[in-house]
PyMOL Python script that loads the backbone (N, CA, C, O; Angstrom):
from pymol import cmd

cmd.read_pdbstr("""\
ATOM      1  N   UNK A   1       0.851  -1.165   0.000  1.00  0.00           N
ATOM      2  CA  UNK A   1       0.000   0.000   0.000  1.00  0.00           C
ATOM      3  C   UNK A   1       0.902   1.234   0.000  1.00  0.00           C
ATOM      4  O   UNK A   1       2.068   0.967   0.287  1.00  0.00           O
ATOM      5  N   UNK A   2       0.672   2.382  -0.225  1.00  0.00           N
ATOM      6  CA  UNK A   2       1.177   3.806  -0.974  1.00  0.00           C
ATOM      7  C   UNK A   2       1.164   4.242   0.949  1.00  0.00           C
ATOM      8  O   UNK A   2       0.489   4.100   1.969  1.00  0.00           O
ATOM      9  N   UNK A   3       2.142   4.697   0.553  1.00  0.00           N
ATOM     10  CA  UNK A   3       1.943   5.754   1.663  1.00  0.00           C
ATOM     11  C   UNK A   3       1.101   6.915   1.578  1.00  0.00           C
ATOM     12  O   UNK A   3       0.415   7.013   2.595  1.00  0.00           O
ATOM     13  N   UNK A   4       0.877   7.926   0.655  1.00  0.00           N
ATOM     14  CA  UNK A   4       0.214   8.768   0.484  1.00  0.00           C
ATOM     15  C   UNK A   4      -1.541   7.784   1.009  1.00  0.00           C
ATOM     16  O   UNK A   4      -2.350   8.323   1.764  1.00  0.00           O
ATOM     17  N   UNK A   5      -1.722   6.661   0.536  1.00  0.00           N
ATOM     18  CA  UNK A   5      -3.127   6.166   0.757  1.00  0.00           C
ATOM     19  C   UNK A   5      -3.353   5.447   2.327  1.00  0.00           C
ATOM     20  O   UNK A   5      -4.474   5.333   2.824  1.00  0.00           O
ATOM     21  N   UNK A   6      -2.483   5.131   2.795  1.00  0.00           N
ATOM     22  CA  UNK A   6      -2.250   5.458   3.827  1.00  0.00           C
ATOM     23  C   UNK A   6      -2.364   6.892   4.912  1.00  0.00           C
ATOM     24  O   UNK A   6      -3.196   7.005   5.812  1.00  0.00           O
ATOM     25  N   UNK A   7      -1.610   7.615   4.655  1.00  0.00           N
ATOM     26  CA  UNK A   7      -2.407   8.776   5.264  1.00  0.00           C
ATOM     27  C   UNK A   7      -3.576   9.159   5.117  1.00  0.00           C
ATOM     28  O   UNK A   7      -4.275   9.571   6.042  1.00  0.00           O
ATOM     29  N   UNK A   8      -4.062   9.035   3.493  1.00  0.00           N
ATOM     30  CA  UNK A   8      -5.528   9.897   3.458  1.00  0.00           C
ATOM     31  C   UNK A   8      -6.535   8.949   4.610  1.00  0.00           C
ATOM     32  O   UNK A   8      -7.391   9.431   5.352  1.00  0.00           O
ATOM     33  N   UNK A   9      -6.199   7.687   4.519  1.00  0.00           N
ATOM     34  CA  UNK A   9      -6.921   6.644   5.341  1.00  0.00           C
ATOM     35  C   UNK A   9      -7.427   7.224   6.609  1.00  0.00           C
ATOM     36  O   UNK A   9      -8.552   7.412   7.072  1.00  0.00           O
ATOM     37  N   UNK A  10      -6.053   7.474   7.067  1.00  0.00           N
ATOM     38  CA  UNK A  10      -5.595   7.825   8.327  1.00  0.00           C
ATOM     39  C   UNK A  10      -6.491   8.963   8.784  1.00  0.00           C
ATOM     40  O   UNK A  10      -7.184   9.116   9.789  1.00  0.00           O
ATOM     41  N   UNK A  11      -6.244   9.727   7.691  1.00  0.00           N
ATOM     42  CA  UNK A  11      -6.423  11.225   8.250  1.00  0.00           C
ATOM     43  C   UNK A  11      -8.338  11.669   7.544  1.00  0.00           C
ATOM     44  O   UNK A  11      -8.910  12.757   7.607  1.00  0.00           O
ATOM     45  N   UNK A  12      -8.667  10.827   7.159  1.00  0.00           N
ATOM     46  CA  UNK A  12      -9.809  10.750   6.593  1.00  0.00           C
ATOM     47  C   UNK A  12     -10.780  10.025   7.794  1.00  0.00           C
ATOM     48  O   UNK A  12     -11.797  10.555   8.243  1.00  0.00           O
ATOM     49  N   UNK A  13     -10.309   8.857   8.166  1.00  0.00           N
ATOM     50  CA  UNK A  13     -10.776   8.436   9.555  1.00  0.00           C
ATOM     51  C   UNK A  13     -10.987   8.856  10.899  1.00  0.00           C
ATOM     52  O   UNK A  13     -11.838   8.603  11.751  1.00  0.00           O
ATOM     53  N   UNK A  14      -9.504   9.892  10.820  1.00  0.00           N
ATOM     54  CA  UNK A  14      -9.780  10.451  12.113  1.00  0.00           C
ATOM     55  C   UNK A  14     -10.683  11.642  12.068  1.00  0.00           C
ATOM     56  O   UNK A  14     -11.089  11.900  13.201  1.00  0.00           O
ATOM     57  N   UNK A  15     -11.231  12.626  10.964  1.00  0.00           N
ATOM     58  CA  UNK A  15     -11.586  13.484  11.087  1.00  0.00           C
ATOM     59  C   UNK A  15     -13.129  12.684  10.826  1.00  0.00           C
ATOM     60  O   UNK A  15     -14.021  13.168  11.522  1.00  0.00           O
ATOM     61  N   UNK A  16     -13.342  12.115  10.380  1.00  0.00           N
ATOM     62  CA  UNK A  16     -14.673  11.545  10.781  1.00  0.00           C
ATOM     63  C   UNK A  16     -15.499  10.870  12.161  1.00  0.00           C
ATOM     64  O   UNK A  16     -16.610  10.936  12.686  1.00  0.00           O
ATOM     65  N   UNK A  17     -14.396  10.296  12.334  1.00  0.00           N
ATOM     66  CA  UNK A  17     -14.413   9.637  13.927  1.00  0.00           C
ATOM     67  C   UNK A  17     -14.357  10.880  14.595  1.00  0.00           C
ATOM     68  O   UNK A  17     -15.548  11.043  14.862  1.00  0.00           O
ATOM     69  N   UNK A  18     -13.703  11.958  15.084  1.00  0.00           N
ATOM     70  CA  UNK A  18     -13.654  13.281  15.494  1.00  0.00           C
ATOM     71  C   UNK A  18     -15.034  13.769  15.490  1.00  0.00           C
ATOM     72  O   UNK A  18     -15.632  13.750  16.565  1.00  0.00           O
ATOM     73  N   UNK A  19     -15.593  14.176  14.511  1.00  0.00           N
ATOM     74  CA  UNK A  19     -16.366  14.940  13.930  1.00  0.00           C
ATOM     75  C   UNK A  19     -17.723  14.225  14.940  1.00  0.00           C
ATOM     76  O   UNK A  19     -18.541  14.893  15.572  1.00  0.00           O
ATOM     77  N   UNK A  20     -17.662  12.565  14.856  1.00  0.00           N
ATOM     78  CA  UNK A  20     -18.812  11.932  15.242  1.00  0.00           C
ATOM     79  C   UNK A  20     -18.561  11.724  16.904  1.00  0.00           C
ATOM     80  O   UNK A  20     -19.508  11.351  17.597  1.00  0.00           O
ATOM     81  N   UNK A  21     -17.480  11.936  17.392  1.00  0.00           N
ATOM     82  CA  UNK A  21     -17.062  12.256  18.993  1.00  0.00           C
ATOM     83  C   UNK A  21     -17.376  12.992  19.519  1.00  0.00           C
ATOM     84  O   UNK A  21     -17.932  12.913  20.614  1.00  0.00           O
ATOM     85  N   UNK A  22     -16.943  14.638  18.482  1.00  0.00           N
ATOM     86  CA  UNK A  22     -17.203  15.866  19.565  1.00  0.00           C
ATOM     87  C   UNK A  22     -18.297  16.507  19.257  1.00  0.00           C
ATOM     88  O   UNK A  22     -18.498  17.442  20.032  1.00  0.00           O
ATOM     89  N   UNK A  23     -18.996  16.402  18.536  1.00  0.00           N
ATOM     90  CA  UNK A  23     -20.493  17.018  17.903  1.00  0.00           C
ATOM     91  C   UNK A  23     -21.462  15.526  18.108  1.00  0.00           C
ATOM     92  O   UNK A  23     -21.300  14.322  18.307  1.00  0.00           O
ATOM     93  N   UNK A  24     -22.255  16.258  17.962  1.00  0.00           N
ATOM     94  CA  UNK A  24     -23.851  15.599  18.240  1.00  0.00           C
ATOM     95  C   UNK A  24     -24.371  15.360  17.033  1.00  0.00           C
ATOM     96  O   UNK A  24     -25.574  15.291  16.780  1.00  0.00           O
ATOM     97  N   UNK A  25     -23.345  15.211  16.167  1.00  0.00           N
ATOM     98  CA  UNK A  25     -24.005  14.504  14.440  1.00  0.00           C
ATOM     99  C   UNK A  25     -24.667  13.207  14.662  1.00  0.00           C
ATOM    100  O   UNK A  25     -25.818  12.846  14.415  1.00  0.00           O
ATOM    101  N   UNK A  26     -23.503  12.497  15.271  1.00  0.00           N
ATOM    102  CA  UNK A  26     -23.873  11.029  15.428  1.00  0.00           C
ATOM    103  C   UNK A  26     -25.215  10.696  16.173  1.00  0.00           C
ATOM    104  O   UNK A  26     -26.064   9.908  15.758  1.00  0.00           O
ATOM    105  N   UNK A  27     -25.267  11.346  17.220  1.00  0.00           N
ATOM    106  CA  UNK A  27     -26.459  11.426  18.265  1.00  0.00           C
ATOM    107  C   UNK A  27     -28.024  12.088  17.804  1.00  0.00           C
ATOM    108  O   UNK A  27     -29.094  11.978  18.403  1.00  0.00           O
ATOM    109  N   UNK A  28     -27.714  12.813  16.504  1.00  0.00           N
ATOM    110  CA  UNK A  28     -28.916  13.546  15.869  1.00  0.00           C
ATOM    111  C   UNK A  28     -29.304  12.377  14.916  1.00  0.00           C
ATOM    112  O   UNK A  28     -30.497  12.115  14.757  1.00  0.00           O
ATOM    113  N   UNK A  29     -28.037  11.449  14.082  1.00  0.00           N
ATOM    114  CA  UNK A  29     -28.767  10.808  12.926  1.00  0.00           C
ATOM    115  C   UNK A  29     -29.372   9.672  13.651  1.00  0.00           C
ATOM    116  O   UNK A  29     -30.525   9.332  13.386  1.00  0.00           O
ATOM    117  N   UNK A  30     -28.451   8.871  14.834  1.00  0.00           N
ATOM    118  CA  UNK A  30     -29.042   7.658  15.549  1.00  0.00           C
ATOM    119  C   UNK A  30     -30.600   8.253  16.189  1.00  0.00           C
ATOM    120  O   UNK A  30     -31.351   7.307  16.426  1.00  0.00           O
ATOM    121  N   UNK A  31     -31.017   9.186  16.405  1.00  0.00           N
ATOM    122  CA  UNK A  31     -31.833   9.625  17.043  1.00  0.00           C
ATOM    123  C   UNK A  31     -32.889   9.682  15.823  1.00  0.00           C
ATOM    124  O   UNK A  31     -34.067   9.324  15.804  1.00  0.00           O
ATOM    125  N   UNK A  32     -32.182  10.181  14.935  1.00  0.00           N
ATOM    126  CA  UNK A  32     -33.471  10.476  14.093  1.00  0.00           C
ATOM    127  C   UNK A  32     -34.314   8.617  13.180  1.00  0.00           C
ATOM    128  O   UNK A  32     -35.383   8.181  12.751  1.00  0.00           O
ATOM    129  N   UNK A  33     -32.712   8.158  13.403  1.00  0.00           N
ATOM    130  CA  UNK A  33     -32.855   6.585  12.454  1.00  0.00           C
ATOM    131  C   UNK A  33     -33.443   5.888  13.562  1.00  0.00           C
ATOM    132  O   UNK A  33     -33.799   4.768  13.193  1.00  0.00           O
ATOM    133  N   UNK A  34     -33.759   6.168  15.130  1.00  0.00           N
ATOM    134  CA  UNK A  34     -34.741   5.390  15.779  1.00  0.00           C
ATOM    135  C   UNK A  34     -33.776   4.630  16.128  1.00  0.00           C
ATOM    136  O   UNK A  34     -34.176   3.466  16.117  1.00  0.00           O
ATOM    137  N   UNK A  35     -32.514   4.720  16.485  1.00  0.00           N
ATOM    138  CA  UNK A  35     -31.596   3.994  16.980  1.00  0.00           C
ATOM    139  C   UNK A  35     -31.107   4.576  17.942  1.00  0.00           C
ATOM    140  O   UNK A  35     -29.885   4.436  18.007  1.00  0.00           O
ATOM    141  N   UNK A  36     -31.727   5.405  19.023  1.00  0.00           N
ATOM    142  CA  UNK A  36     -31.089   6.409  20.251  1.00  0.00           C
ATOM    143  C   UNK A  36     -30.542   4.912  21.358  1.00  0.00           C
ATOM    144  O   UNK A  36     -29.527   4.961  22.052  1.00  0.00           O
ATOM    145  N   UNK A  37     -31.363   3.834  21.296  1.00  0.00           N
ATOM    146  CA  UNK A  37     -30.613   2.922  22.451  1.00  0.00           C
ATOM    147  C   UNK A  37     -29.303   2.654  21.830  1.00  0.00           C
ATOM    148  O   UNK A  37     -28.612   2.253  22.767  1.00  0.00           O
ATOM    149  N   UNK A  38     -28.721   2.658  20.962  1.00  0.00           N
ATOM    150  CA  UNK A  38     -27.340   2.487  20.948  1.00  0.00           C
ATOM    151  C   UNK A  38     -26.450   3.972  20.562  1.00  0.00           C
ATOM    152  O   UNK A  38     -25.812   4.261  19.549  1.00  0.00           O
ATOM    153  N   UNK A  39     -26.645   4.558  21.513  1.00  0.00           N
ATOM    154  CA  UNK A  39     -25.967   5.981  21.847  1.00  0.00           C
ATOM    155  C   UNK A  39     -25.038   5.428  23.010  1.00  0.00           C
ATOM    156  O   UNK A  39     -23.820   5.604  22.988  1.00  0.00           O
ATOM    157  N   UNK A  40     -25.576   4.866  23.850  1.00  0.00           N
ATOM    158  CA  UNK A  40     -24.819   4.446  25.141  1.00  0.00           C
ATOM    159  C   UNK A  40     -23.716   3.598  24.863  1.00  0.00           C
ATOM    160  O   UNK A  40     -23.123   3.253  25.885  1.00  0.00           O
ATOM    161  N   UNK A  41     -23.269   3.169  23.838  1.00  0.00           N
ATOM    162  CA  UNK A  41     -22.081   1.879  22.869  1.00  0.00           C
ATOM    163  C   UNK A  41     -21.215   3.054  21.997  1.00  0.00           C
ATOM    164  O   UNK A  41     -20.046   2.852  21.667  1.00  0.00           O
ATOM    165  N   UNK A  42     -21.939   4.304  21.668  1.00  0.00           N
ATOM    166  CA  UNK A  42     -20.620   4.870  20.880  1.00  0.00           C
ATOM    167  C   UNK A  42     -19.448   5.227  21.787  1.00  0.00           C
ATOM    168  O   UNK A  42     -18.303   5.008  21.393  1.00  0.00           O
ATOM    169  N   UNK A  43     -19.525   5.405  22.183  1.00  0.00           N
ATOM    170  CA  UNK A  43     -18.141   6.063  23.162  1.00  0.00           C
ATOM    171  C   UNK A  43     -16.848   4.512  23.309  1.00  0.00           C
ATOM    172  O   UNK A  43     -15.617   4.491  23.285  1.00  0.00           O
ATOM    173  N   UNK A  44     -17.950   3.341  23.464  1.00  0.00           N
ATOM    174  CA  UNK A  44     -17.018   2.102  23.287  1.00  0.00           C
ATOM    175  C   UNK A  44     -15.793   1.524  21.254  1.00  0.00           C
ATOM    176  O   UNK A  44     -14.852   0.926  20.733  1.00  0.00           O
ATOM    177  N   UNK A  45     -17.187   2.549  21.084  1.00  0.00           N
ATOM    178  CA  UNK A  45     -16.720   2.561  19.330  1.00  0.00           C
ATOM    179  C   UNK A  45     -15.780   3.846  19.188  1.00  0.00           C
ATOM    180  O   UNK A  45     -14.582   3.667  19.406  1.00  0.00           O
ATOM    181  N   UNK A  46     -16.114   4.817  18.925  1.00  0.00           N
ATOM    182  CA  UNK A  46     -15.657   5.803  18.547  1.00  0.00           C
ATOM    183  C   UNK A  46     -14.377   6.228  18.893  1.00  0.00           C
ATOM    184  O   UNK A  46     -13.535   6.580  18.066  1.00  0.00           O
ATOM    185  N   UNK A  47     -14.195   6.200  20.241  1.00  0.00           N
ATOM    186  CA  UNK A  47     -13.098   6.633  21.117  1.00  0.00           C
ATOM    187  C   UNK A  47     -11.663   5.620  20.301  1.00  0.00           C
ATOM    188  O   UNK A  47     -10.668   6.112  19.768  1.00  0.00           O
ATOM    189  N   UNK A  48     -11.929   4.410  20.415  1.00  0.00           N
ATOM    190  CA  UNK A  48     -10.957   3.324  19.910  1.00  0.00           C
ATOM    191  C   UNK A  48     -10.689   3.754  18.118  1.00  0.00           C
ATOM    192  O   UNK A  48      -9.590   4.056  17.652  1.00  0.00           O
ATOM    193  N   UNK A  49     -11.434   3.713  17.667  1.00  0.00           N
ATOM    194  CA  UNK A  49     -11.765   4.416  15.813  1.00  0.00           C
ATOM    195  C   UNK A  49     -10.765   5.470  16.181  1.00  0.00           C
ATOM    196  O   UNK A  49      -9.567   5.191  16.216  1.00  0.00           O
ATOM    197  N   UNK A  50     -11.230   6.719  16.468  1.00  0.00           N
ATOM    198  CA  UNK A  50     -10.497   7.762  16.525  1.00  0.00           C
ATOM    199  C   UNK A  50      -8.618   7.187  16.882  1.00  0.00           C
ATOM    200  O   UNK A  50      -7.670   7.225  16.097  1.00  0.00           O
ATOM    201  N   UNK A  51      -8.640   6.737  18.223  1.00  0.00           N
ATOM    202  CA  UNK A  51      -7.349   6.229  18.169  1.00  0.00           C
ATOM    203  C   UNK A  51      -6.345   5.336  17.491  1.00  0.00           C
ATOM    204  O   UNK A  51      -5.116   5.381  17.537  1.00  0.00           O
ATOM    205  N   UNK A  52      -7.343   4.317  16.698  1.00  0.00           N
ATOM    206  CA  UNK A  52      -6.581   3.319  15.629  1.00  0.00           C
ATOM    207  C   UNK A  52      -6.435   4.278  14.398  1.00  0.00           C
ATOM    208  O   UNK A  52      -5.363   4.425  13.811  1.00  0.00           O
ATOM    209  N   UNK A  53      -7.643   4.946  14.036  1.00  0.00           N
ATOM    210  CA  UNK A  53      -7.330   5.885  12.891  1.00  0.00           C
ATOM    211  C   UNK A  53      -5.823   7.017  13.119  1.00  0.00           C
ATOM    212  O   UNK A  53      -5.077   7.093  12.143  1.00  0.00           O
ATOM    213  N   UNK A  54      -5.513   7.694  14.167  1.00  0.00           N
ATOM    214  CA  UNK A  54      -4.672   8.194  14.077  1.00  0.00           C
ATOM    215  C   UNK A  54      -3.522   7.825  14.125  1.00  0.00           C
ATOM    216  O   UNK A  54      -2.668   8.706  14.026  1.00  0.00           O
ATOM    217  N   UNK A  55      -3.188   6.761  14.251  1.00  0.00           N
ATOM    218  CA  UNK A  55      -2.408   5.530  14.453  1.00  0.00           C
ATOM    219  C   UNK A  55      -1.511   5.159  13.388  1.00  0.00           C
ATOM    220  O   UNK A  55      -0.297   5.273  13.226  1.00  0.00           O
ATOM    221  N   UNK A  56      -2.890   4.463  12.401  1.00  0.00           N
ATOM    222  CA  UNK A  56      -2.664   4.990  10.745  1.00  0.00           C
ATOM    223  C   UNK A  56      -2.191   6.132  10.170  1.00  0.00           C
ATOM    224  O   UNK A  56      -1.453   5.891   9.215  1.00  0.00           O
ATOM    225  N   UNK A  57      -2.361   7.367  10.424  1.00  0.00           N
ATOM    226  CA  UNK A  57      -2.184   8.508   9.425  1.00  0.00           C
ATOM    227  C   UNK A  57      -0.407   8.666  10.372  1.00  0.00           C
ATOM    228  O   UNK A  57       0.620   8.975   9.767  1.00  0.00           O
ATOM    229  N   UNK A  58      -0.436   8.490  11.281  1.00  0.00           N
ATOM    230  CA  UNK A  58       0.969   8.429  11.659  1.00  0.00           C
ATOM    231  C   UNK A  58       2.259   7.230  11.535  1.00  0.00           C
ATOM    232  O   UNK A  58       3.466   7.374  11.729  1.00  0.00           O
ATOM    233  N   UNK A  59       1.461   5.992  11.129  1.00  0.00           N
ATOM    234  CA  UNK A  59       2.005   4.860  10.944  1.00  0.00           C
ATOM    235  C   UNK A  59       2.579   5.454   9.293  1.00  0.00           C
ATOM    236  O   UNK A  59       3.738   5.181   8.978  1.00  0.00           O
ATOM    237  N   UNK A  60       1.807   6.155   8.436  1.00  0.00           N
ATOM    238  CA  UNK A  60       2.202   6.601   6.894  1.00  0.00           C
ATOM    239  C   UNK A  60       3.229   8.047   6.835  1.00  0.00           C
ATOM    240  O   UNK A  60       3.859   8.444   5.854  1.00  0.00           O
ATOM    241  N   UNK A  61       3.184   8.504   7.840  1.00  0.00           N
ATOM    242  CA  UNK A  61       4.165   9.577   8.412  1.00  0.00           C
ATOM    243  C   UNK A  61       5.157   8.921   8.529  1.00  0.00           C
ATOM    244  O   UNK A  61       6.055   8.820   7.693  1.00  0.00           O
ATOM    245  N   UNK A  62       5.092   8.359   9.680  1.00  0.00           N
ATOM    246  CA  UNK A  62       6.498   7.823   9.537  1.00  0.00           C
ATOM    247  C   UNK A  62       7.290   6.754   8.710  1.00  0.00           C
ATOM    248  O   UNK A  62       8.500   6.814   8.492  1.00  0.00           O
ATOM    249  N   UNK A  63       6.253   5.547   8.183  1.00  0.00           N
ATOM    250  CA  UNK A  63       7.360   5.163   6.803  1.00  0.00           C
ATOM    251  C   UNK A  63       7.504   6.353   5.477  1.00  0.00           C
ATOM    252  O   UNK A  63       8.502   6.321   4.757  1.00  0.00           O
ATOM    253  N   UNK A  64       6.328   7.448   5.244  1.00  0.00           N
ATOM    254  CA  UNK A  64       7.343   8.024   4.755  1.00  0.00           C
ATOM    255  C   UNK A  64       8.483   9.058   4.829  1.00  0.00           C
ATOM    256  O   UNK A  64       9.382   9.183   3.998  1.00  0.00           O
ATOM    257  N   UNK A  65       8.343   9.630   5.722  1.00  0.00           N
ATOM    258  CA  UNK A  65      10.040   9.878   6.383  1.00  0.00           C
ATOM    259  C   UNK A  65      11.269   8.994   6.335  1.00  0.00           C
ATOM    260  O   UNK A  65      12.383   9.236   5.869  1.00  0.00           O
ATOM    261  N   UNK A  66      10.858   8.055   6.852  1.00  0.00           N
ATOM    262  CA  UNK A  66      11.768   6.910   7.002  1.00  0.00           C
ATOM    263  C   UNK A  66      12.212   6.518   5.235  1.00  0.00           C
ATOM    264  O   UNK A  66      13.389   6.200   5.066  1.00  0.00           O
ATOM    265  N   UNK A  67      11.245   6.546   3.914  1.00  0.00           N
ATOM    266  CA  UNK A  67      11.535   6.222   2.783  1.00  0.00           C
ATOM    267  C   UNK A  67      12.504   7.023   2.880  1.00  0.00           C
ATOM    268  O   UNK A  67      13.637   6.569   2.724  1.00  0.00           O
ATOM    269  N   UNK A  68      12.251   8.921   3.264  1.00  0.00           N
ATOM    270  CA  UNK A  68      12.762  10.000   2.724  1.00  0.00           C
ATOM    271  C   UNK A  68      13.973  10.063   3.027  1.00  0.00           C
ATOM    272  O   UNK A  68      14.818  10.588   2.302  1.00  0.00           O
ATOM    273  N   UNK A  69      14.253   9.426   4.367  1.00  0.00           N
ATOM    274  CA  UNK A  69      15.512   9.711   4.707  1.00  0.00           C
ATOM    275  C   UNK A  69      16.768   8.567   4.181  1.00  0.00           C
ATOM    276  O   UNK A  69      17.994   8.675   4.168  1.00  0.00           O
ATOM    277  N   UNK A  70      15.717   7.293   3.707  1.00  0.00           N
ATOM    278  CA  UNK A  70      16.774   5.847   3.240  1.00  0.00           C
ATOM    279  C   UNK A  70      17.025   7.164   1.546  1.00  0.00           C
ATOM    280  O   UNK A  70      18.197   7.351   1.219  1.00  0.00           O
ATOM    281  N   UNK A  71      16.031   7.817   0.793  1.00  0.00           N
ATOM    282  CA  UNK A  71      16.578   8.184  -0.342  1.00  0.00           C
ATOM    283  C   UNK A  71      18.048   9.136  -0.812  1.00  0.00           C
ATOM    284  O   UNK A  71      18.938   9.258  -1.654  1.00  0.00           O
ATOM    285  N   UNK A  72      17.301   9.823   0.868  1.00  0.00           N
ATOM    286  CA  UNK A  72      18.224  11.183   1.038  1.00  0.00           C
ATOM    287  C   UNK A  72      19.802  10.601   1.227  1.00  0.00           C
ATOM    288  O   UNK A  72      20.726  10.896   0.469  1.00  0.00           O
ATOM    289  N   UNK A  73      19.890   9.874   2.187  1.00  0.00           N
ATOM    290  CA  UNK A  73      21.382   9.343   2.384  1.00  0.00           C
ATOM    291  C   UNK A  73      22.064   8.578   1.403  1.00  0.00           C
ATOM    292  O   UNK A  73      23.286   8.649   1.267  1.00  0.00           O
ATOM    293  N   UNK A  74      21.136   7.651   0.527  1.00  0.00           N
ATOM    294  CA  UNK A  74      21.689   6.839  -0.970  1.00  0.00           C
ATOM    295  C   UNK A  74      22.126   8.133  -1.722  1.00  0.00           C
ATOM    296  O   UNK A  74      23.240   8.215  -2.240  1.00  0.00           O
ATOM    297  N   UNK A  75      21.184   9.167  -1.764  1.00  0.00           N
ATOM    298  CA  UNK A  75      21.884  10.102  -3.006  1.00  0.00           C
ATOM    299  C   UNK A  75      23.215  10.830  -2.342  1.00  0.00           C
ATOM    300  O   UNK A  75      24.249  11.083  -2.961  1.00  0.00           O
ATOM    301  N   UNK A  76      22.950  11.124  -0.884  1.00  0.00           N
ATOM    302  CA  UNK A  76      24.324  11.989  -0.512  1.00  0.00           C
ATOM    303  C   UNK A  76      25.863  10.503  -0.542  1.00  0.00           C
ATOM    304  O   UNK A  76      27.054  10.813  -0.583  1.00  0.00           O
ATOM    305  N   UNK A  77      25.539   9.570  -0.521  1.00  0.00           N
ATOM    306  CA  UNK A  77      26.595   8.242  -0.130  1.00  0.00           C
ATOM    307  C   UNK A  77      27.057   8.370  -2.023  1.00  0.00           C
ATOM    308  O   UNK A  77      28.260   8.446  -2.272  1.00  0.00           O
ATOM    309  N   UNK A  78      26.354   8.379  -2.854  1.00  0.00           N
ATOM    310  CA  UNK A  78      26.582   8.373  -4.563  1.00  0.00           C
ATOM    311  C   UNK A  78      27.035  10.022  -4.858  1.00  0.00           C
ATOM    312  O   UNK A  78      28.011   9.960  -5.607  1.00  0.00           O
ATOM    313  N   UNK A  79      26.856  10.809  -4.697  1.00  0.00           N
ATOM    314  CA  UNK A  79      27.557  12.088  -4.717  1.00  0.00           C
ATOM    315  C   UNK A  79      28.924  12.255  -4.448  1.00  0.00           C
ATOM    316  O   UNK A  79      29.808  12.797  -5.112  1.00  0.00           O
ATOM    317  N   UNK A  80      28.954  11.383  -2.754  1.00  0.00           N
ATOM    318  CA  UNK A  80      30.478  11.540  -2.829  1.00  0.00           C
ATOM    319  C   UNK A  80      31.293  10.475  -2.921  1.00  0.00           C
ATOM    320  O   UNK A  80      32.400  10.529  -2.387  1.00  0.00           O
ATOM    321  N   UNK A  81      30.770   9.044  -3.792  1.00  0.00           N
ATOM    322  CA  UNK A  81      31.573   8.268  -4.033  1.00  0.00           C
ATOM    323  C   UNK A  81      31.814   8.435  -5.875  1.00  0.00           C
ATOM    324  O   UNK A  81      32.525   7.693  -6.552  1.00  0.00           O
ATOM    325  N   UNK A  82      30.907   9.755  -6.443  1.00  0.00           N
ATOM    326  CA  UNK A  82      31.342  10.303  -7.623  1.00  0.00           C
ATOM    327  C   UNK A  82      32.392  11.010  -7.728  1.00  0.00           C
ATOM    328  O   UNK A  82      32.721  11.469  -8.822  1.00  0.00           O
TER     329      UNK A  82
END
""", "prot")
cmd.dss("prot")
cmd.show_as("cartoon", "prot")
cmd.util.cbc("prot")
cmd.orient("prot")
């Protein structure tokens, strides 16, 4: 998998999971879909989502740094063995 698709994952997840944590979106649509008894279970969902999602968008941070820096040192190691 891409690193770039990796982050969007990441960072696409967490701002959704976010969004459905700190606002009352989630609590307006379950409410409206006649599903208010399982309001009392998001916090068991969401909270964990939010944290595995950011997890991800930082798990793609850092392999690509880590690519950036294996590229960066191959080109400076070939520069000065030119």
């Amino acid at each position: 998998m891409k690193d770039a698709t990796i982050i969007k994952t990441g960072a696409i997840g967490t701002v959704i999971a976010a969004i459905c944590c700190f606002t009352p979106v989630l609590v307006i649509l379950f409410g409206i879909a006649g599903l208010a008894a399982w309001l009392g279970w998001l916090d068991y969902v969401l909270l964990p989502a939010l944290a595995v999602f950011a997890g991800i968008a930082v798990f793609g941070l850092w392999r690509r740094q880590r690519v950036a820096a294996c590229c960066e040192t191959d080109t400076k190691a070939t520069k000065e063995n030119t």
